[in-house]
C-alpha positions in Angstrom: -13.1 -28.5 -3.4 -10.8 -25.7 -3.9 -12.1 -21.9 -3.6 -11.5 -19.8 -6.0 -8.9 -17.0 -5.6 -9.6 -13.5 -4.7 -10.2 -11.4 -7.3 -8.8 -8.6 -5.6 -5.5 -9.7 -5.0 -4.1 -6.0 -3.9 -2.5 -6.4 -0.5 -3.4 -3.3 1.6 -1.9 -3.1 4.8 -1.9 -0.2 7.9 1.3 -0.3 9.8 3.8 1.4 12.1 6.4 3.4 9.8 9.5 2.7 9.9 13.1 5.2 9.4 13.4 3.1 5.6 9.8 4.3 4.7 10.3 8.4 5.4 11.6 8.9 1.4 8.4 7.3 -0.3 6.4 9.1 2.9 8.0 12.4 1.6 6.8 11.3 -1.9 3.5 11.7 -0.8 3.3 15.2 -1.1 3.1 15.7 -5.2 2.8 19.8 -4.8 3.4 22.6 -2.5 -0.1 23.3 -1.9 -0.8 19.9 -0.9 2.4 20.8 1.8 1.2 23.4 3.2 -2.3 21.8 3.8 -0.9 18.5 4.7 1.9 19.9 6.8 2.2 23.5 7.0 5.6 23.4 8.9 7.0 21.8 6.5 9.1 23.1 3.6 9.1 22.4 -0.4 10.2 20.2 -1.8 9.6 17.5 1.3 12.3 15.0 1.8 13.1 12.6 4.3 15.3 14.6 6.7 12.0 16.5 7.1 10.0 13.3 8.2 12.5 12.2 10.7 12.3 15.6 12.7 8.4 15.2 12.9 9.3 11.8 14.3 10.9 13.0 17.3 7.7 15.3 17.8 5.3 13.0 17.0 3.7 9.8 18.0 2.5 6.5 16.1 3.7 7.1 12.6 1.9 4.8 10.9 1.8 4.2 7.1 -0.8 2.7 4.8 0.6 0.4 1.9 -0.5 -1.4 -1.4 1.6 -4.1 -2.2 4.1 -3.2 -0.2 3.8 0.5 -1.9 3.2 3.4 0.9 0.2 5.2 -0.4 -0.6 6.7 3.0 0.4 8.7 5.9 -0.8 9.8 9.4 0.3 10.0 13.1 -0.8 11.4 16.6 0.4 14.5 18.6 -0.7 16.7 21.0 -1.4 13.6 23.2 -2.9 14.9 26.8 -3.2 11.8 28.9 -6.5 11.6 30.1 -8.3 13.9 27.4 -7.4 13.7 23.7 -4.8 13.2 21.1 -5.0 15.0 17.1 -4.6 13.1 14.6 -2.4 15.0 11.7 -0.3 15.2 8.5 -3.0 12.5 7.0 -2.4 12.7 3.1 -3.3 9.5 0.9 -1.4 9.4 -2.9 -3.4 11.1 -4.9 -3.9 8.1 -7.3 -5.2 6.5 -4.3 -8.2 8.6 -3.0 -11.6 7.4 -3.1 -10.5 3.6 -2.7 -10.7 3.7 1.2 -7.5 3.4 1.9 -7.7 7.2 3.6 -10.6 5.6 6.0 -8.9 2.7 6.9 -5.9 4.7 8.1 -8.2 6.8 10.4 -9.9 3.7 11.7 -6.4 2.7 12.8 -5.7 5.7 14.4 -8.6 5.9 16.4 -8.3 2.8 17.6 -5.2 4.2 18.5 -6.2 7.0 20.4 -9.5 4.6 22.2 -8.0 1.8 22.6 -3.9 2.2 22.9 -3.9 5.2 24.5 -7.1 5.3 26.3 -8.4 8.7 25.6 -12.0 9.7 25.3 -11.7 12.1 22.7 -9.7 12.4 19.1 -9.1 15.7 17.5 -8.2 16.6 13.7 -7.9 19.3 11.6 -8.9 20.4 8.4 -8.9 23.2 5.7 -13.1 23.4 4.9 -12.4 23.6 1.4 -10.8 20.0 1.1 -14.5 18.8 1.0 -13.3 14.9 0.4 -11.8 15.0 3.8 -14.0 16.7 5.9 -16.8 14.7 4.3 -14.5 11.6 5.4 -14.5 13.2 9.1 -17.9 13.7 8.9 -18.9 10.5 8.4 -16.7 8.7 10.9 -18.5 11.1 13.2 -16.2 14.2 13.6 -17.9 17.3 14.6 -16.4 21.1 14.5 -15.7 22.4 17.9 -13.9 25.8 17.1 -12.3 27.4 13.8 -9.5 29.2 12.9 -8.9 32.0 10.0 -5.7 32.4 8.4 -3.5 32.8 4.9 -2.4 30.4 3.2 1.6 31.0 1.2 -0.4 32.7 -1.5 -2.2 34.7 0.5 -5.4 33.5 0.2 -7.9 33.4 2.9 -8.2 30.1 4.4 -10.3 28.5 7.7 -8.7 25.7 9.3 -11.8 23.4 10.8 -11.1 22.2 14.1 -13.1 18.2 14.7 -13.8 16.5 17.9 -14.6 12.7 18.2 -15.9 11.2 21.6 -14.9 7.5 22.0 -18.4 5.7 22.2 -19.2 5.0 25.3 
């Protein structure tokens, strides 16, 4: 007997980025808040020039896509062999959020940092008024390990959260 079809027939996938992708990656970013907490080296509006320089800095680009749509973002740097690697730049489209797309990226890039690269310990950071996320952090397991005070391009007071991850043992 034949089975019924999904009824979810949304095709997300978690992949390696590729040069062609950089534009809609740049798209991402709706707002330069969202920049600055995103990627704070970065400059308004981003564009795709600005992607491929952090692509010779950084490891594992990896995008999350609907439909063939990117609707995601994230990659690794500040790999030490042997001790850690931080996860950064993680944005998800903002008409994406709350749909799990955001944790399925991070699953991938732990098991990136575990598994691929062998480390025992992943690193993020996170501004602790972007509850969603550091609630997402949380419950993956993240815990603070330091904190940092700063201004953000408005001058407003801001704490950058610094999270640690042990690989389970």
């Amino acid at each position: 007997m034949p089975q019924e079809p999904p009824t979810n027939t949304t095709d997300t996938l978690i992949r390696s980025a590729r040069d062609i992708d950089f534009p809609a990656i740049a798209r991402l970013i709706t707002d330069p808040d969202e920049l600055f907490r995103v990627f704070p080296a970065g400059s308004w509006p981003l564009n795709a020039g600005q992607i491929h320089r952090l692509a010779e800095q950084r490891r594992n680009l990896t995008v999350g896509s609907i439909n063939n749509k990117i609707v995601a973002f994230a990659n690794l740097y500040d790999v030490q062999p042997g001790k850690w690697a931080f996860i950064g730049n993680v944005v998800v489209h903002e008409t994406q959020r709350g749909k799990g797309i955001g944790r399925a990226l991070l699953d991938h890039m732990l098991g990136l940092i575990f598994i691929k690269h062998a480390l025992p310990e992943a690193r993020i950071s996170v501004f602790s008024d972007n509850s969603p996320a550091l609630q997402l952090y949380k419950t993956l397991g993240f815990t603070e390990y330091d904190r940092q005070s700063g201004e953000d391009p408005h001058g407003r007071q801001v704490t950058l959260l610094h999270l640690k991850l042990q690989r389970a043992q």
